[in-house]
Structures are given as C-alpha cells and as structure tokens.
N, C-alpha and C positions, 0 to 999 in steps of 0.2 A: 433155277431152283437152288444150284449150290452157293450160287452168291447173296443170297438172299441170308442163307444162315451163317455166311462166313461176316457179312458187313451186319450183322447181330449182337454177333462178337466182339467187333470190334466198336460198335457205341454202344456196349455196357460202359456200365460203370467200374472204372478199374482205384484200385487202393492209391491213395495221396503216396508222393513219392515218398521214402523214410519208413512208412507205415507198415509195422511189421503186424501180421496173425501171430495170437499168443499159441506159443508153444504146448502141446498138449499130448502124453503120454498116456495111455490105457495099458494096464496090464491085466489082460481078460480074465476070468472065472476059469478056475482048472490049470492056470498058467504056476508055473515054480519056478523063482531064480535064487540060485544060490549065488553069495557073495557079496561084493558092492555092487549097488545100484547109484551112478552119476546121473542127474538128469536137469533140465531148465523148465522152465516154464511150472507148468501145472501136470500135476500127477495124479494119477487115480489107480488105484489097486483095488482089483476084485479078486485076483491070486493070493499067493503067498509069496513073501520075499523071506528067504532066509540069510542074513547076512544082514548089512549095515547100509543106509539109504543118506542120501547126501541132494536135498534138492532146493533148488536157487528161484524160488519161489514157493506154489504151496499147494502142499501134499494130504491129500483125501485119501483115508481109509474106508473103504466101502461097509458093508454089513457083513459079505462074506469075503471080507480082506483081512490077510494075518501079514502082518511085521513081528520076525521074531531075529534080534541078533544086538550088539550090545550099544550100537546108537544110532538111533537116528537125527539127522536134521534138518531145517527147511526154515524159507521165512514166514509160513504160518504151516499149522497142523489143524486138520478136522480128523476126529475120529469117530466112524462109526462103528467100526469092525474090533479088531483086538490087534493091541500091539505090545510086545514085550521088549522096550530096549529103555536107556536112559535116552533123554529126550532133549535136546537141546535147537530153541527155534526164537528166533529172534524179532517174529510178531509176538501172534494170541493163539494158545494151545484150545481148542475145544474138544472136551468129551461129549459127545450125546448119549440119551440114552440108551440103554443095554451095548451100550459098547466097552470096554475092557481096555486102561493101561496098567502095564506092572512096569515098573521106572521110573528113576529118577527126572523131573524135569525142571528147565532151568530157561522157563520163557519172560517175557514184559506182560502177559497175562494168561490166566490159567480158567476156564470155564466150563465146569463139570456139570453135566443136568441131573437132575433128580433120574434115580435110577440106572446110572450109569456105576462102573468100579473102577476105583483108584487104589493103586497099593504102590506108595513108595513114598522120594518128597519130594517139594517144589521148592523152588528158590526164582524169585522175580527181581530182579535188580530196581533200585530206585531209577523213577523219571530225572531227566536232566528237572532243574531246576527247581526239585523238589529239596527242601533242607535236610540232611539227616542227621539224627540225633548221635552222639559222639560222649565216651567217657563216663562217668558215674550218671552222670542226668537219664541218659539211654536208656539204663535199668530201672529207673525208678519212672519214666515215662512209657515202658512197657506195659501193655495191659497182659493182665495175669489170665492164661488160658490155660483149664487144667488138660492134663493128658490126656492121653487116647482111652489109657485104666479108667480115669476116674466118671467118665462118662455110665449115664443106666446102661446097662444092659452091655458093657460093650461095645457099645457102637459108636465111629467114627460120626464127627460130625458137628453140628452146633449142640450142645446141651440144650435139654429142655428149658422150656420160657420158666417154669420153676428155682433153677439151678441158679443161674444170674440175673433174676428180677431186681432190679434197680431199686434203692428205697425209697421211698418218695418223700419229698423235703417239707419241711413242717410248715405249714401254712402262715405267715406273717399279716395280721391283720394291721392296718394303719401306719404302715413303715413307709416313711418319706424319705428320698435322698436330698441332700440338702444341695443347690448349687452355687 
C-alpha cells in the first residue's frame, strides 16, 4: 500500500533541470508593512504598504490595495487599487479603471483606462532607434497641445473633436503630377 504511493511520486513528472517556479509574493487583505518592501518575482498586494517598494519584476495592485510612500518600482506595474508614490518602472505602467495614481511616473509606456485617476506627470523615454528631434527644429515639430486650463470644463484629457478638428484641404479637380 505505501509503495504504491511512494513510486507515484517518483514517476511524476518533475521540473527540467535549471527550471525555476516564478517567484510570487502575496500580501493578504488586512496585512500593513511599513517601510521598504525588497521583493523578486511577481507581487500582489491586497494590504497596504506604507513606505517605498522596489520589485525585480512585476507588481499588481489589487482593488483593495494601497501603496502609499515616496517611490515605487518594478519592471512592470498593474494598478487596480490606489497608489501614491512617484513611480519609476522600466516596462508599461497600467492604470485600470477606478483605480487611483498620485505621482510622478517615468515608464517606456503609460496605459490609463477610461475611468481610472491620474494626478501628476509622466515622462517615457524615447525607444532605442527611434530618431529624436534636437535644437530649434524640435520646437517647431512639436504639436501644440493646449493646457490642462484651456480645456471645457476643466477637464484633463483630449479636447473635444470640436477644439482641433483638422481643416479639410480644398478639393483639386484635374491636377496631374507630371513625371
């Protein structure tokens, strides 16, 4: 009877050698840490961390998860929950909806959903091998986006299709290009 479940065990199927399980951290609902939080792999917070978070992969904010302390960072961010720190991650940052950052963040991409809150700024660094524009040219290839003021109402965001509707180019009847 016992060998039967011991030689069971033994021709399962066991992990390729090198093959490591991703690392994975939970920090339950009702859990509080103050301070630094070091951690690898994958993280998930359903607690609150008060203090600064530093993780070597990538870090979920749950619904009922708060990050509150002056940085965090990771090589991606999901946020469901609320976080209040400046934000530094070296993937793609996502807000979803009703979830809350206050901070500055400074990722290779930033993806906030409809109905989510943002209050701070973003800074994305150019891709390798993308050109950048450099010295007087720079300003005059800028497209002009008014402020946060000049928007109706207030409101953060694209302007209305009214605001910058494109003019439309005048119709050319019978123009040939020559070759």
């Amino acid at each position: 009877m016992f060998r039967r479940h011991r030689r069971a065990r033994e021709d399962s199927p066991k992990e390729p050698a090198g093959a490591e399980r991703e690392r994975f951290t939970y920090l339950e609902h009702g859990t509080v840490v103050t301070g630094t939080l070091f951690a690898t792999g994958r993280v998930r917070v359903h607690g609150t961390i008060r203090g600064d978070v530093e993780v070597d992969g990538l870090l979920e904010v749950a619904p009922d998860g708060l990050i509150e302390g002056s940085c965090v960072k990771a090589s991606e961010l999901v946020i469901l929950g609320r976080v209040t720190a400046s934000v530094r991650v070296s993937g793609k940052v996502e807000v979803w909806r009703d979830a809350h950052l206050e901070g500055d963040v400074w990722a290779s991409a930033l993806d906030i959903e409809e109905g989510a809150t943002f209050r701070g700024r973003s800074d994305m660094p150019q891709r390798s091998g993308t050109p950048q524009l450099e010295g007087p040219a720079a300003a005059d290839a800028a497209p002009a986006v008014p402020a946060a003021s000049e928007h109706r109402n207030g409101a953060l965001g694209a302007p209305h299709s009214d605001d910058r509707a494109p003019a439309a180019a005048p119709e050319r009847e019978g123009m040939q290009s020559e070759a």
